[in-house]
N, C-alpha and C positions, 0 to 999 in steps of 0.2 A: 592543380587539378582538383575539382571539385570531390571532396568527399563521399564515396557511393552511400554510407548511411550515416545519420549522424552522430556524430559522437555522446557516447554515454558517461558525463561527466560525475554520476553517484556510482559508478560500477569504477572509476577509475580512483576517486576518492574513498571507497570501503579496500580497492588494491593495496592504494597507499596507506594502511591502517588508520583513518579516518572516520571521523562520525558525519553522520548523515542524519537529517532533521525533516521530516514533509508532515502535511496535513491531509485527513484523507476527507474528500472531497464528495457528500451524497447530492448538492445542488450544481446544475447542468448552467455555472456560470463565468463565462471567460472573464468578465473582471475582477470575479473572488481570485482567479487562477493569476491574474497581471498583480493583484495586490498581499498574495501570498510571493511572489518573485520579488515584489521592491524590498518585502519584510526580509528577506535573506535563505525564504527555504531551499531546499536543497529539489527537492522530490513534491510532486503532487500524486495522492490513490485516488484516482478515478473510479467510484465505487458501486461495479455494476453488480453488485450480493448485496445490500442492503440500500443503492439509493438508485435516482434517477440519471446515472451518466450514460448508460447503453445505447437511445439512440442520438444520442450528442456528441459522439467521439471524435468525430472528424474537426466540429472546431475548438472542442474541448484540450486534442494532442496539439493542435496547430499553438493553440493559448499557452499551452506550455515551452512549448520550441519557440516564440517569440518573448516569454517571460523568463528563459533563463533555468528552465526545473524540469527535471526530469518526470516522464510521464509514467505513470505506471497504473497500468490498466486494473482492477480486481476486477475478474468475467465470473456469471454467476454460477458455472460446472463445470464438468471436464471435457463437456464437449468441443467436439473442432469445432462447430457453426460457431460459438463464442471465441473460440481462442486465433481461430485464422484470419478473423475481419479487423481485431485489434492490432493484428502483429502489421498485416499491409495497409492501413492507417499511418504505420511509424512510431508506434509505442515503446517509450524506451523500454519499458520494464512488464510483464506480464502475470501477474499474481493467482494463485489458483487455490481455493479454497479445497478442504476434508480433505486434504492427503493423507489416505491412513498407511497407504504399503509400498513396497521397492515397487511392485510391478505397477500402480498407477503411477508412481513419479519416474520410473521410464515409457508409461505411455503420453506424459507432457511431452517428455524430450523427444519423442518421435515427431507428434506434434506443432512442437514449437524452435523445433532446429533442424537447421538445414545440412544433409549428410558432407562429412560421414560420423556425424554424432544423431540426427536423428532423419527423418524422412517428411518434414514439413510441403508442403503443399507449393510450389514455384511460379507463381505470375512475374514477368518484369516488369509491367508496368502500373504498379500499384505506388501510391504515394513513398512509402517504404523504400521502393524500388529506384526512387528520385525518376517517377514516369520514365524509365527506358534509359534516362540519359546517361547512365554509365552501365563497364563491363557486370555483366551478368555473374560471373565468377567470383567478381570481387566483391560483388554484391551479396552474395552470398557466403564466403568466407568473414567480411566485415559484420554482416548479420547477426551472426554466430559469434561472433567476436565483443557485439555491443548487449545484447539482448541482455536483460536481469531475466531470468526463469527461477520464481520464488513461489515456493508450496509452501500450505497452510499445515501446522500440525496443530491439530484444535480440539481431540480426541482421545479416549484414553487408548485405544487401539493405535493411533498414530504418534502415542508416547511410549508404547511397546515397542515401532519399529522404526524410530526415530534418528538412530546412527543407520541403516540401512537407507533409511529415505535421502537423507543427506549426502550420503556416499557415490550415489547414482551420480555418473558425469553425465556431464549439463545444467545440472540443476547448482542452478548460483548462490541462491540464499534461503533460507529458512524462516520463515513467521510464524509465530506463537500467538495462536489467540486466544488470552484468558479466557473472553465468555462463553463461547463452545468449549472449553475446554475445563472450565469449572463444572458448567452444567454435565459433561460426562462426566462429570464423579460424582454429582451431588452435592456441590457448592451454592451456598444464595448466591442470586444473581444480586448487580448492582456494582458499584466497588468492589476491584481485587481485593476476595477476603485472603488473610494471612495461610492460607491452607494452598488455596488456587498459585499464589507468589510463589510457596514454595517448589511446587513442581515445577512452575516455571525455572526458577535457581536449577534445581537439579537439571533440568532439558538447556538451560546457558550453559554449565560445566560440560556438560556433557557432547553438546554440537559445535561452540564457540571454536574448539581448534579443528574442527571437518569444514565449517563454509560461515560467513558471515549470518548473523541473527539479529533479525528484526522483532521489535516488541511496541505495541501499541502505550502511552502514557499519557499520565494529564499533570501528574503533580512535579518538581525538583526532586523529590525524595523517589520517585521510580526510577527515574534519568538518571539518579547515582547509586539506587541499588543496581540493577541492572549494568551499567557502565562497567564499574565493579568487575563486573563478574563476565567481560568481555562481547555484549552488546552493543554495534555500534552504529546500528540504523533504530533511528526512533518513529515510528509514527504518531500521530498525536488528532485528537478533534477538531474540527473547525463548526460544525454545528452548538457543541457544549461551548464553547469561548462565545458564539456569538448571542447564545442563549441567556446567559451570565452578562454578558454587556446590555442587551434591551431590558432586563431585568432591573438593575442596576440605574439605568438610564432613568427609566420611568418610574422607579423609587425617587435619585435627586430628582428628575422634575415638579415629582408632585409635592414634597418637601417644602419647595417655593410659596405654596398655596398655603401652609400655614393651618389654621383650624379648618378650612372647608378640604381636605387632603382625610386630618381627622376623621371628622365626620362623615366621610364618604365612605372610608373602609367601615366604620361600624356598621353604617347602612347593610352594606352590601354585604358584613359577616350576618346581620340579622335578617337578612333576606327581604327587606323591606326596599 
């Protein structure tokens, strides 16, 4: 029997206390999404708060259900118009940024779960729904069953109510995001400064045994503090890596050229 939804293989590997690896994703492109799946990610964040995936979703989810990684939508508010069209799409996982309190992370799970955990919104024949072809019930049970529903705590008010927000049934996992979460305190921005890390430390001790924590990284040394201290979803850049690669690229290439490489950059420091 065919599956009513599909299976969410990063919800069952964070079950099995498991680490989980994705890149999150601001360019609207299915074969970054096929060549993040050869690489071995686990998860794609589809990044409709800070990039261009919003009106691409449809073959941006499909790009990940055929590369093998879990989709996980980031939508840009709390509104339903963002969070209902991602869920009937087939999104495995649903990301929602500034969760500062209990009562907005049970108006997600109203939301985004179908009773009798929350009061989500019922078409059957949305892609999700596998167009009609299976039981309505199971469809909905299974739903519930597969979904990631992960709130953003990225604030210092949402560091206040942080075992409350996690507490909430439904709500799956937890994401920490330094850089809203620095700038509410008065942190430079740029690199996790040593200040901003630490609050993060105290909000992993502190959530780590309520519900799985995700944290954004670039370096080895975050991936093992963090790990540490019971983190076991990473997300990570894919704009920064490829940034650094063309960067990189076009340094060796011009290196080849030898003195006229030289001289071209002094040119161009001296404006001439």
């Amino acid at each position: 029997m065919t599956p009513s939804v599909r299976k969410n293989l990063v919800r069952r590997k964070l079950a099995r206390g498991e680490t989980v690896l994705g890149p999150n994703l601001q360019i609207p492109s299915p074969e970054l999404i096929e060549m993040f799946g050869l690489a071995g990610f686990d998860f794609v964040m589809l990044d409709g708060e800070h990039g261009d995936t919003t009106p691409h979703l449809s073959p941006l989810i499909l790009a990940c259900d055929a590369a093998g990684v879990t989709s996980i939508v980031r939508v840009p508010s709390h509104d339903r118009g963002w969070i209902l069209p991602a869920l009937d799409l087939g999104a495995g996982g649903l990301q929602v940024p500034m969760v500062e309190t209990e009562e907005q992370a049970r108006a997600l799970v109203h939301e985004a779960k179908f009773p009798p955990l929350g009061g989500r919104g019922l078409s059957i024949v949305p892609r999700a729904a596998r167009y009609s072809f299976n039981n309505p019930n199971r469809y909905r049970r299974d739903a519930n069953r597969e979904l990631l529903l992960i709130v953003q705590i990225e604030t210092r008010r949402g560091v206040e109510n942080a075992e409350a927000i996690a507490r909430v049934p439904g709500i799956d996992q937890v994401f920490i995001g330094p850089a809203d979460l620095g700038q509410s305190y008065g942190h430079p921005p740029g690199p996790v400064p040593e200040e901003t890390a630490r609050i993060i430390d105290d909000l992993v001790i502190r959530l780590a045994p309520i519900k799985p924590i995700s944290v954004p990284v670039l370096t080895t040394q975050e991936v093992a503090r963090w790990h540490r201290l019971g983190v076991r979803s990473f997300l990570t850049s894919s704009i920064i890596p490829l940034r650094r690669t063309f960067i990189d690229l076009h340094a060796m290439l011009r290196a080849g050229l030898g003195r006229e490489a030289t001289a071209g950059g002094k040119r161009r420091r001296s404006g001439r």
